[in-house]
C-alpha positions as a Markdown table, in Angstrom:
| # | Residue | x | y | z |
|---|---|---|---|---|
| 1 | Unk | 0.0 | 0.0 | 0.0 |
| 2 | Unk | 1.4 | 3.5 | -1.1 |
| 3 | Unk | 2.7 | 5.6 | 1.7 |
| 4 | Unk | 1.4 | 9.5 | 1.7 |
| 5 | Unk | 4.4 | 11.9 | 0.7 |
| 6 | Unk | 4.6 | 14.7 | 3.3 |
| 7 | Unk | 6.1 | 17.9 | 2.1 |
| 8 | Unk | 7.3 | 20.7 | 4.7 |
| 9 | Unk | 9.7 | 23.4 | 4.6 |
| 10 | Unk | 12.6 | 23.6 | 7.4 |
| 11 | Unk | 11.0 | 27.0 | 8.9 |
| 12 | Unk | 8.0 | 25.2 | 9.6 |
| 13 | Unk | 9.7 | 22.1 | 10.8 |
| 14 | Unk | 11.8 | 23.7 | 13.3 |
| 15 | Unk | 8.4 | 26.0 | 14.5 |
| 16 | Unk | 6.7 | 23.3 | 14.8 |
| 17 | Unk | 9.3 | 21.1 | 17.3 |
| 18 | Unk | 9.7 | 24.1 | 19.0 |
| 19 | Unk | 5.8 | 24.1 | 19.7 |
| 20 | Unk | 5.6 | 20.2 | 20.3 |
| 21 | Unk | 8.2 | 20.3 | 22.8 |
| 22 | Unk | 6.3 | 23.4 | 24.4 |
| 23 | Unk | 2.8 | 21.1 | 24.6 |
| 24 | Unk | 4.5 | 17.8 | 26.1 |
| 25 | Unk | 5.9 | 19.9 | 29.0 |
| 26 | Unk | 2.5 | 21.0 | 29.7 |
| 27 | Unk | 1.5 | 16.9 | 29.7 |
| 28 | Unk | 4.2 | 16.5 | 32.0 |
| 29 | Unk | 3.2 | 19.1 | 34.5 |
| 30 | Unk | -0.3 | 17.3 | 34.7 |
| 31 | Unk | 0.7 | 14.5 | 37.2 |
| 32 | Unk | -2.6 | 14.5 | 39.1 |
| 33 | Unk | -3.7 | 11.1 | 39.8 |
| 34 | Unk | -6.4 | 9.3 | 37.7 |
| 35 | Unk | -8.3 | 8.2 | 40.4 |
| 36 | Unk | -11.8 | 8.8 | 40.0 |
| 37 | Unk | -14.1 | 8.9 | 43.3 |
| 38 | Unk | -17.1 | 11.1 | 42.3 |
| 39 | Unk | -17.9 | 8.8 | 39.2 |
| 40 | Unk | -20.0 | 12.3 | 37.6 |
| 41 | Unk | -17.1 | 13.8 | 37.6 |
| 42 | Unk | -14.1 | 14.3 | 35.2 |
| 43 | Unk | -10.8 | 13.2 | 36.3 |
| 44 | Unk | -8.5 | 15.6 | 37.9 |
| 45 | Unk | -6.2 | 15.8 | 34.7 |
| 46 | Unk | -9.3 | 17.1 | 33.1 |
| 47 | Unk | -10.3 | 19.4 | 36.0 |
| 48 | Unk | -6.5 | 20.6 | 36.3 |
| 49 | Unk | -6.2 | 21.3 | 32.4 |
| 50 | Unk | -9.3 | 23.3 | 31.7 |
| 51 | Unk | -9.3 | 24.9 | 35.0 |
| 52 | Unk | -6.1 | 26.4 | 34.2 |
| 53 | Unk | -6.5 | 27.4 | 31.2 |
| 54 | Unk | -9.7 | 29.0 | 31.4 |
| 55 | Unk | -7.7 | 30.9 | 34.5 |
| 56 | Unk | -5.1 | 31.8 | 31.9 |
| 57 | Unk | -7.3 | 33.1 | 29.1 |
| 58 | Unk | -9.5 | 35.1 | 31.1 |
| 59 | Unk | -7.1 | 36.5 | 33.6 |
| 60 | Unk | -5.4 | 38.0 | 30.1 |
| 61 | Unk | -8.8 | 39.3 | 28.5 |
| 62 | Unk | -9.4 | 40.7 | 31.8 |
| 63 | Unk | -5.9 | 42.8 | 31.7 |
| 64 | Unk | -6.8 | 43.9 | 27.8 |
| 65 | Unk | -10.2 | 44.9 | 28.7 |
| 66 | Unk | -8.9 | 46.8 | 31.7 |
| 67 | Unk | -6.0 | 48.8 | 29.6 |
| 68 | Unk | -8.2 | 49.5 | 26.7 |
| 69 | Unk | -11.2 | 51.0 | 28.4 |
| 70 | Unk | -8.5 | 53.4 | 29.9 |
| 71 | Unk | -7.3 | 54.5 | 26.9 |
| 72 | Unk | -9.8 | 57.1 | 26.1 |
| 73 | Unk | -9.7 | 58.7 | 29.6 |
| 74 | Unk | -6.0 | 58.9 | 28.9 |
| 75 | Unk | -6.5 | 60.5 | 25.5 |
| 76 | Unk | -8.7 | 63.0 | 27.2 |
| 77 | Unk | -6.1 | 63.8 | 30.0 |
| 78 | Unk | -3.2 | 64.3 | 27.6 |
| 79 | Unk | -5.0 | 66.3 | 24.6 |
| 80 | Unk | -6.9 | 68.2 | 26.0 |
| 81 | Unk | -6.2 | 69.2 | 29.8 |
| 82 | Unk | -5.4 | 73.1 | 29.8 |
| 83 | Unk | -7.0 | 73.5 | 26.2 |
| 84 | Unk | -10.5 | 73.4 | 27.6 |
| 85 | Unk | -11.9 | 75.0 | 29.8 |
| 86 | Unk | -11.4 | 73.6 | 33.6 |
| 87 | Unk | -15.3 | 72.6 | 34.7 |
| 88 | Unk | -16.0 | 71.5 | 30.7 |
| 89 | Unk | -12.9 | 69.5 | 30.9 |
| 90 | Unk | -13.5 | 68.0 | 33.9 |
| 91 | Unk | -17.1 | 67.5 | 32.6 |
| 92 | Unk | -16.4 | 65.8 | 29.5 |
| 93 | Unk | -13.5 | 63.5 | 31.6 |
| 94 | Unk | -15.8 | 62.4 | 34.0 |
| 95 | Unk | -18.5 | 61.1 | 31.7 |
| 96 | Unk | -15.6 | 59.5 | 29.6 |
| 97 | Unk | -13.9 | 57.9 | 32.6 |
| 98 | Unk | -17.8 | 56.7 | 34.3 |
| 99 | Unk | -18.9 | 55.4 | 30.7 |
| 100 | Unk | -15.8 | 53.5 | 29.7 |
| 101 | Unk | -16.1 | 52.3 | 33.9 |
| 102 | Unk | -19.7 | 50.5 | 33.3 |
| 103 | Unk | -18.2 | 49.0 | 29.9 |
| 104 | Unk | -15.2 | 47.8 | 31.7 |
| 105 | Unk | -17.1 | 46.2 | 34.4 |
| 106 | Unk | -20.0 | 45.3 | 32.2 |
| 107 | Unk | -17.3 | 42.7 | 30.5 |
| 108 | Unk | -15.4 | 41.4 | 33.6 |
| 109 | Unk | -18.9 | 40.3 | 34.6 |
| 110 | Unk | -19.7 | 38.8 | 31.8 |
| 111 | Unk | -16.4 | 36.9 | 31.7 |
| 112 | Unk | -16.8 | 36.1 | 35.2 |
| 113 | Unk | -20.0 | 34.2 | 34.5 |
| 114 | Unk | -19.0 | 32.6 | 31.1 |
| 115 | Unk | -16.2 | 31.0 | 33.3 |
| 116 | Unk | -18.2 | 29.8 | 36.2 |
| 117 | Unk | -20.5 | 28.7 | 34.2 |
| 118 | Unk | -17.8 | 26.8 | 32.1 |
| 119 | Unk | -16.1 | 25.2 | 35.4 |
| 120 | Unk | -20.1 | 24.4 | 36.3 |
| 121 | Unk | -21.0 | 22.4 | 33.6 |
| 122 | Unk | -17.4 | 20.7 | 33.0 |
| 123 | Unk | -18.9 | 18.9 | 36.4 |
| 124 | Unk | -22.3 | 18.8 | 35.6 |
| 125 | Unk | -24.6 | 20.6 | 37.6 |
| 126 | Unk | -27.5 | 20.4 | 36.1 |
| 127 | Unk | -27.5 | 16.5 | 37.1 |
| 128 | Unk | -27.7 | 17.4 | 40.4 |
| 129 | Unk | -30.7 | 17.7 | 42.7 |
| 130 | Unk | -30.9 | 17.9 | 46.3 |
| 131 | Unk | -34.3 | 18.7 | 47.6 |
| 132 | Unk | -33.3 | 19.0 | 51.5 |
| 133 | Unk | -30.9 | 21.9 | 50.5 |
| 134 | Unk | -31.9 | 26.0 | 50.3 |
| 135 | Unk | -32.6 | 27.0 | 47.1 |
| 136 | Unk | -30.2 | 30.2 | 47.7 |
| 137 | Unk | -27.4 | 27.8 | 48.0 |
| 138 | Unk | -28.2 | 25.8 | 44.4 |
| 139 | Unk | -24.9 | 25.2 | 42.7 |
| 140 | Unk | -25.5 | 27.8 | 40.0 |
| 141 | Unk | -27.0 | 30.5 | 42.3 |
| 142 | Unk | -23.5 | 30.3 | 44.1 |
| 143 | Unk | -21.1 | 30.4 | 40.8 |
| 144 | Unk | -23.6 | 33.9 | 40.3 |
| 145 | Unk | -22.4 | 34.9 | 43.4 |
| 146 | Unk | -18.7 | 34.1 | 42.8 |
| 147 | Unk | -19.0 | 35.8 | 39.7 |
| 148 | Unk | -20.3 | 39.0 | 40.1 |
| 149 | Unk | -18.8 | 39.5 | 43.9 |
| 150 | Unk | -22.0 | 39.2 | 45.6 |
| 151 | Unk | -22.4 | 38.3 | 49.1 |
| 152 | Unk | -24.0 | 35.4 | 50.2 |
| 153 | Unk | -26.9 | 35.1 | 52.0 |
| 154 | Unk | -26.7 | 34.9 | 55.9 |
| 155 | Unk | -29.0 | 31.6 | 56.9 |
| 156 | Unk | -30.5 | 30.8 | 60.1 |
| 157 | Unk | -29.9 | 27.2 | 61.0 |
| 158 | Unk | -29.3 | 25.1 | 65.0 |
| 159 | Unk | -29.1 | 28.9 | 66.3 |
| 160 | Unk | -26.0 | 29.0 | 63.9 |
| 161 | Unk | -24.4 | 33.0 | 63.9 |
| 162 | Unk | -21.5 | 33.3 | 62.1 |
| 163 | Unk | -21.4 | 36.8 | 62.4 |
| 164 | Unk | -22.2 | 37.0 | 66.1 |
| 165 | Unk | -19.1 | 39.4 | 66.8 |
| 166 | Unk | -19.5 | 41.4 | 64.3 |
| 167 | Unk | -21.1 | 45.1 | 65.0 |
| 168 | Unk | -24.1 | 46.1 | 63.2 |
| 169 | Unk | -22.6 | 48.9 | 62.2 |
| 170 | Unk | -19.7 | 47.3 | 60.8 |
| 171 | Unk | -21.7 | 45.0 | 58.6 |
| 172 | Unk | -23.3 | 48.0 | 57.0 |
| 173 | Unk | -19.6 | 49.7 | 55.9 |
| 174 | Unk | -18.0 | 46.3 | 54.9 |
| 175 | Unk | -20.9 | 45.5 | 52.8 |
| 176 | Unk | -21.3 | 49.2 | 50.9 |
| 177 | Unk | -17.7 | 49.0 | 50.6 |
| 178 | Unk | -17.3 | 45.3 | 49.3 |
| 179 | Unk | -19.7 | 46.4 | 46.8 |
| 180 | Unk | -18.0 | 49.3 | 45.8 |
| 181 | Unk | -14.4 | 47.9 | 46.2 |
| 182 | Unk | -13.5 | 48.1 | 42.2 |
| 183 | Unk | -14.1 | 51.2 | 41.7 |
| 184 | Unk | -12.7 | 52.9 | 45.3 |
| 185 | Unk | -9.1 | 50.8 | 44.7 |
| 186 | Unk | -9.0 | 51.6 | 41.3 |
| 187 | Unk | -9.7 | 55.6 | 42.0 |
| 188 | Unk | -7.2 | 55.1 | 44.9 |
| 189 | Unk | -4.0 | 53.5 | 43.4 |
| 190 | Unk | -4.7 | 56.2 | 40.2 |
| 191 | Unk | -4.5 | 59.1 | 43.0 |
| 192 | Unk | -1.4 | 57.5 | 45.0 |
| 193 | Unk | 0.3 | 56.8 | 41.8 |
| 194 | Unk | -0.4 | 60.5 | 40.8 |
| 195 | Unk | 0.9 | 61.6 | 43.8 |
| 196 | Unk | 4.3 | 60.2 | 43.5 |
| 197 | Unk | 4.4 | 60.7 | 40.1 |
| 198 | Unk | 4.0 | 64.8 | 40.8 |
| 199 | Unk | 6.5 | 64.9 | 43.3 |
| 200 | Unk | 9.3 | 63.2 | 40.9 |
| 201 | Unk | 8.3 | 65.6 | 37.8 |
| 202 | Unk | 6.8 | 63.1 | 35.7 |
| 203 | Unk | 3.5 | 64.3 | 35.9 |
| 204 | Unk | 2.4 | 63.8 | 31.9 |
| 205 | Unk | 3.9 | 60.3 | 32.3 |
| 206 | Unk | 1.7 | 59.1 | 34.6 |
| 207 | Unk | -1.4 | 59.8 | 32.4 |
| 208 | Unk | 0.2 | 56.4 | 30.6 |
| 209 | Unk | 0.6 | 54.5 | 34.0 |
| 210 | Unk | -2.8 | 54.5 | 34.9 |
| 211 | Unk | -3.1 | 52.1 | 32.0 |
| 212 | Unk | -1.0 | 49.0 | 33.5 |
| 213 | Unk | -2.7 | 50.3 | 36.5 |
| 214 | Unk | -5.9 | 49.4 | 35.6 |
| 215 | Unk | -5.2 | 46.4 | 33.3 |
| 216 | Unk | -3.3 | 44.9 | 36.0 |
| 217 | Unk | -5.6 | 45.4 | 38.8 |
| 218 | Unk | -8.7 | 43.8 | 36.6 |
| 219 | Unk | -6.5 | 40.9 | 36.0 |
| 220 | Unk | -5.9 | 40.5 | 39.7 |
| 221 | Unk | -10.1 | 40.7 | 40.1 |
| 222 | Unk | -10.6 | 38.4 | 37.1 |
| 223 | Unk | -8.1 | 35.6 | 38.8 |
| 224 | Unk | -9.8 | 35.9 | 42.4 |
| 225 | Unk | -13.0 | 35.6 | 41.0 |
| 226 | Unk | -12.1 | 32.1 | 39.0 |
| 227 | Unk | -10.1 | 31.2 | 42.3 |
| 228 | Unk | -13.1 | 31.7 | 44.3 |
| 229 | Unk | -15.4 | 30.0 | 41.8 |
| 230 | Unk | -13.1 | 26.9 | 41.8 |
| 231 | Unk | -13.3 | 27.0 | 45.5 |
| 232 | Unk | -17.1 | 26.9 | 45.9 |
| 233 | Unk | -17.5 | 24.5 | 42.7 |
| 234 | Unk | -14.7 | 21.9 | 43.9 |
| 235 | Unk | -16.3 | 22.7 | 47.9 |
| 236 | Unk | -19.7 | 21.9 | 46.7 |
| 237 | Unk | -18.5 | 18.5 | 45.4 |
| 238 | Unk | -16.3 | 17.6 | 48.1 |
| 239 | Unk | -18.5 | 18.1 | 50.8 |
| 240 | Unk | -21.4 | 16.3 | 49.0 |
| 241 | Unk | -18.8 | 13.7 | 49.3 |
| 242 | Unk | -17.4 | 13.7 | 52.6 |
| 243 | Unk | -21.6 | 13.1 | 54.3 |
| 244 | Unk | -22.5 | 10.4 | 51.5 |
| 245 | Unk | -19.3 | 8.9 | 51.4 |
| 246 | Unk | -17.0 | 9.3 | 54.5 |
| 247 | Unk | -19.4 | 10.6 | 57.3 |
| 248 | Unk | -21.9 | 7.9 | 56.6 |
| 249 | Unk | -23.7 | 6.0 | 59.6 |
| 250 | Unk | -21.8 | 3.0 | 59.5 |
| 251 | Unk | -18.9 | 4.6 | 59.3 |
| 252 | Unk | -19.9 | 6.3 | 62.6 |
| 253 | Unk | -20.7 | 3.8 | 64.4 |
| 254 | Unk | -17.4 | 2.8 | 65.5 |
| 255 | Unk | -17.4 | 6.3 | 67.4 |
| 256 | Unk | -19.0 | 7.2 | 70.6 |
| 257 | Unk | -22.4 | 9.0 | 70.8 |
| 258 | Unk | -21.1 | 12.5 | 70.8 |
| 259 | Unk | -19.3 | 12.4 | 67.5 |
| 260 | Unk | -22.5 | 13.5 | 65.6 |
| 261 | Unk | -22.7 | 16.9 | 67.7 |
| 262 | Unk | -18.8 | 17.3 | 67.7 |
| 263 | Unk | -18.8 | 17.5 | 64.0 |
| 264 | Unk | -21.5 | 20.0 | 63.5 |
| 265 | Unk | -19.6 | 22.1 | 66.5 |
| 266 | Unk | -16.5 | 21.8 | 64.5 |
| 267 | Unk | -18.2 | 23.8 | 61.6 |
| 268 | Unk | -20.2 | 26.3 | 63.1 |
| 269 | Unk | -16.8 | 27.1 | 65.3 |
| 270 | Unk | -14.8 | 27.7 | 62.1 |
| 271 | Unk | -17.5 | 29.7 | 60.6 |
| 272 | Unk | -17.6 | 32.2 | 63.6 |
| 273 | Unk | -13.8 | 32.7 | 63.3 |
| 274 | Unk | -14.5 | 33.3 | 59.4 |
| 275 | Unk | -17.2 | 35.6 | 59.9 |
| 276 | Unk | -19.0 | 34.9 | 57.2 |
| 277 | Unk | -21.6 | 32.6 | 54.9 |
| 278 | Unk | -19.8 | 30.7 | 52.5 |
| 279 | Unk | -21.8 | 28.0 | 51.0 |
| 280 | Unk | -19.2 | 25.7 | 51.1 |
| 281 | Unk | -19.6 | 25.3 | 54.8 |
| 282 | Unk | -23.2 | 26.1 | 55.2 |
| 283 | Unk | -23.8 | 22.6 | 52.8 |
| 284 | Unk | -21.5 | 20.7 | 54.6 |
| 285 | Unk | -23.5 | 21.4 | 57.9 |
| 286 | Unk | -26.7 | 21.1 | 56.5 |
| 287 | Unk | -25.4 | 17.6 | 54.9 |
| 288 | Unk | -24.1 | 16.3 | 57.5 |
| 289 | Unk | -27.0 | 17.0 | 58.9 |
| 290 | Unk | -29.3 | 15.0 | 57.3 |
| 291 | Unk | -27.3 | 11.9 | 59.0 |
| 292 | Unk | -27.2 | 13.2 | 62.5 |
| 293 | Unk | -31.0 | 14.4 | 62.3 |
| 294 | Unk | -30.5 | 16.8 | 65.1 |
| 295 | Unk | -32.8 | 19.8 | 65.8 |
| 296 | Unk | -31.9 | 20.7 | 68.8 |
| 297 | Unk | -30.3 | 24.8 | 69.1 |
| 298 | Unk | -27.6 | 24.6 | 71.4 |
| 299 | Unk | -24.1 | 27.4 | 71.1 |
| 300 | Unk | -22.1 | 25.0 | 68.8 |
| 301 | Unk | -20.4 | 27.8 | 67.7 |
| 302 | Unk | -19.0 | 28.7 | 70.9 |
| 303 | Unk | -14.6 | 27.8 | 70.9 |
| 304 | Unk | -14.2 | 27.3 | 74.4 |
| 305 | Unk | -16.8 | 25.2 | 74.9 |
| 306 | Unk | -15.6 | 23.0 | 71.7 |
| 307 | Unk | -12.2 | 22.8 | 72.5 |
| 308 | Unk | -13.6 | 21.3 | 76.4 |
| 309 | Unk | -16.0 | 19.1 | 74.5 |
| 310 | Unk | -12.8 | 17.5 | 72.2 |
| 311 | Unk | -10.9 | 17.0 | 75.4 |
| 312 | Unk | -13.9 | 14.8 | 76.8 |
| 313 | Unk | -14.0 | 12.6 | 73.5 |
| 314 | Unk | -11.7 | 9.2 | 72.9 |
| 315 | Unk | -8.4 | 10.1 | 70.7 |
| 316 | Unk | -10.3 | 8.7 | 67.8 |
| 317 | Unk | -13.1 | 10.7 | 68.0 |
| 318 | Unk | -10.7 | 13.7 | 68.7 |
| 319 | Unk | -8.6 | 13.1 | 65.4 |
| 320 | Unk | -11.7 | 12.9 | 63.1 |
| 321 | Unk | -13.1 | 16.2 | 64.4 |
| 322 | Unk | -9.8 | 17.9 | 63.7 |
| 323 | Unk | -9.8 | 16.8 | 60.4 |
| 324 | Unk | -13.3 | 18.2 | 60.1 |
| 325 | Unk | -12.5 | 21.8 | 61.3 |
| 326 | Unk | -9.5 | 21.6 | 59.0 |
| 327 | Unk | -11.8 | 21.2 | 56.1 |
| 328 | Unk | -13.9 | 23.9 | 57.3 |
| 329 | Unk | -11.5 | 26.3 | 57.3 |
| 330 | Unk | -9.8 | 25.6 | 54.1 |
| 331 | Unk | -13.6 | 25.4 | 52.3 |
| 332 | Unk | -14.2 | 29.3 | 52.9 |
| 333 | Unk | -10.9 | 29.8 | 51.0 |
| 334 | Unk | -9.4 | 32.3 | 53.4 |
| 335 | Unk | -7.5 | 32.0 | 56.4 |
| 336 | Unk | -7.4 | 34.7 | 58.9 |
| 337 | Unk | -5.9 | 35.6 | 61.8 |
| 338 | Unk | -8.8 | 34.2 | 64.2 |
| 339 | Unk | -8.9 | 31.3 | 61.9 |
| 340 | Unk | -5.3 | 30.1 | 62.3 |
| 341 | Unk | -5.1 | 30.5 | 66.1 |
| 342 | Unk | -8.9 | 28.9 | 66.3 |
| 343 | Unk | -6.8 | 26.0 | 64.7 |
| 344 | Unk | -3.7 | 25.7 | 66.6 |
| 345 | Unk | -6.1 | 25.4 | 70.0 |
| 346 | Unk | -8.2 | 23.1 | 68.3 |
| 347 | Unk | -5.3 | 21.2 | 66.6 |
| 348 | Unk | -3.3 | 20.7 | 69.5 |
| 349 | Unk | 0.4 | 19.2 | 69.9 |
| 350 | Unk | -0.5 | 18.0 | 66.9 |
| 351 | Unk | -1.3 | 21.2 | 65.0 |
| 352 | Unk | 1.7 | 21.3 | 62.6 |
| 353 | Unk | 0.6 | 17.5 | 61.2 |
| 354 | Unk | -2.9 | 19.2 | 60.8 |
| 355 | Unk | -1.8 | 22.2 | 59.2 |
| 356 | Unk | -0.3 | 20.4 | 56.8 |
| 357 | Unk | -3.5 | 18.4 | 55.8 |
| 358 | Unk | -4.9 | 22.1 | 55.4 |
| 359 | Unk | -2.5 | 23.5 | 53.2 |
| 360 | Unk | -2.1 | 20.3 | 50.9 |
| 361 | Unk | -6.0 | 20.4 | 50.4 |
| 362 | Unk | -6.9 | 24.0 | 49.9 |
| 363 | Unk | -3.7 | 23.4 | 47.3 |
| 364 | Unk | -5.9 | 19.8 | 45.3 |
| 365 | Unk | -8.7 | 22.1 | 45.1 |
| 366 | Unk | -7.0 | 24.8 | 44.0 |
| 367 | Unk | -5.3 | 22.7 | 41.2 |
| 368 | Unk | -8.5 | 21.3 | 40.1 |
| 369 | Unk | -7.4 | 17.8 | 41.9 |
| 370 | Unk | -10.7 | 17.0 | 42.9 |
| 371 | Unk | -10.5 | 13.6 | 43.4 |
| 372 | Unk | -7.3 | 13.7 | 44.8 |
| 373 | Unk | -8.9 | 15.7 | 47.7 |
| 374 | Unk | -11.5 | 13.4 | 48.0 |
| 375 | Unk | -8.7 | 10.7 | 48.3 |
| 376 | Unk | -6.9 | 12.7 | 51.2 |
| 377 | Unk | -10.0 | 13.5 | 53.3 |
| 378 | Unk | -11.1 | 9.7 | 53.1 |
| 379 | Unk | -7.8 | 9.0 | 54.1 |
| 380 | Unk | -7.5 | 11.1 | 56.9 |
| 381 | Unk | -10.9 | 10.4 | 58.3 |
| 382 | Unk | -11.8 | 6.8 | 57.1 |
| 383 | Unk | -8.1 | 5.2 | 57.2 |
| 384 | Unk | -6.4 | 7.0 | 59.8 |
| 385 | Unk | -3.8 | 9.7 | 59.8 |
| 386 | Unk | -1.8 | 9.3 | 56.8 |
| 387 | Unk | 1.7 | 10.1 | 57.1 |
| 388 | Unk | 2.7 | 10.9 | 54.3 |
| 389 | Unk | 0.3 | 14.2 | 54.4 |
């Protein structure tokens, strides 16, 4: 049988090697394990692959989008400043900067949700129903939320408070200013910039700078919000899969009776440290739940009392509940101060061992290495602690 003759110049030969040797180190940085443990979803060399390169792509749109809707502000600035007259000028720069503003945010929205919604259906969402859970806390509802920096709803649930030490008063200013955050930073690192700028004599220069400024800072926003919408997504899964998987009832019953209130106290403690709503913790409670069956309000959110109720409980019961507080606070994606020394009480003699679970699976999710996680939760709580983690 005749063989096809392949014709190629050396130019495109040597392009082409160049690029093939470029796309196999790209295969060998994907060294997540096959492993499959939510069968619905991809494996983690999928997840890892088009996680990061939807990152990639829209974290650089972002930057474009964020240096060309500057441009005409700029143009303004440089033309036309002194020319015109001072309250015309400032008139016509003002409506040029706030139009070319809603345009600029318009699109980072817009690309916020295309890529939610792409991460969202890579692990197929619309598969999944789950009557017992709050509709504001449906799958897509929260990749909105991730997208378009909204906060989440505060939910009433076993006398639950996350925000119990927070002021009134304070709530009100973090939330006006989390909405307005884009365009406050943005106005503020243009003014600091300009500042400096003055002072070394460069003052036309800096019209230029505000450019990168701005290009740089929406490509900062564009790669939280896919962060964030990883987080949640990956959260959503993995917590589904710790309570039907790892925290089931015959895997408790080789624990004493308290177990089932230890692990909803080692939520709710986290969340009051966090201050906040995230979903990802809110489902795992309210799925963990739905073993335990308890209705009962008690303070499970109260540290002191916790860490007394972990010194009560058997070394085995204490071990499984730290690894449940670790997931907690590694599922809201942030780790503050209150947070980490929360953790350190909680974790013990033992904390640096547990801190290191923490780390390596806020890392899997991260990476798109969902099954992996799923592998090193089950390992930690279902085997024993692992010590290779």
């Amino acid at each position: 049988m005749p063989q096809p003759t392949i014709k190629t110049d050396r130019i495109n030969r040597l392009i082409e090697a160049i690029g093939l040797k470029y796309f196999l180190r790209f295969s060998q940085r994907v060294k997540a394990e096959s492993t499959v443990k939510l069968q619905e979803i991809p494996s983690d060399r999928v997840l890892e692959v088009v996680s990061e390169n939807l990152t990639l792509t829209l974290v650089m749109i972002a930057f474009l989008i964020g240096a060309l809707s500057t441009v005409p502000a700029v143009l303004v600035e440089i033309y036309y400043q002194g020319v015109w007259e001072r309250w015309y000028y400032y008139g016509v720069l003002s409506l040029v900067t706030l139009l070319f503003l809603i345009i600029e945010v318009g699109i980072l929205y817009w690309l916020g949700i295309r890529g939610a919604y792409t991460l969202a259906y890579l692990t197929g969402y619309q598969e999944d129903e789950e009557l017992a859970l709050p509709p504001e806390y449906d799958v897509k509802k929260m990749m909105v939320r991730a997208a378009l920096e909204i906060e989440d709803p505060s939910i009433e649930y076993l006398g639950i408070d996350p925000q119990k030490y927070v002021s009134p008063r304070w709530l009100l200013v973090s939330t006006l200013l989390y909405k307005a955050k884009i365009v406050l930073t943005t106005l503020v690192a243009k003014l600091v910039l300009k500042k400096v700028a003055m002072r070394y004599g460069v003052r036309m220069g800096f019209a230029w700078v505000a450019i990168p400024v701005t290009a740089l800072w929406d490509a900062i926003v564009m790669y939280r919000v896919i962060q964030d919408a990883k987080l949640r997504l990956f959260g959503y899964h993995l917590s589904r899969y710790i309570a039907q998987e790892i925290m089931t009832q015959e895997h408790l019953s080789h624990y004493s009776e308290g177990i089932a209130e230890g692990a909803i106290r080692a939520i709710s403690t986290l969340m009051v440290m966090a201050k906040n709503y995230h979903p990802n913790n809110v489902l795992l409670l309210i799925r963990l739940n739905e073993v335990f069956a308890i209705e009962e309000e008690k303070n499970y959110d109260d540290l002191p009392y916790y860490l007394e109720y972990l010194e009560r409980l058997p070394p085995k019961d204490r071990h499984l509940l730290r690894m449940l507080s670790g997931v907690s606070a590694v599922f809201d994606g942030k780790m503050t101060r209150a947070e980490k020394q929360a953790l350190e009480q909680i974790f013990g003699e033992e904390r640096e061992r547990y801190m290191a679970f923490t780390k390596r699976l806020k890392a899997e999710l991260l990476s798109g290495h969902l099954h992996q996680a799923a592998t090193l939760c089950e390992e930690g709580m279902i085997t024993g602690w692992n010590e290779k983690v």
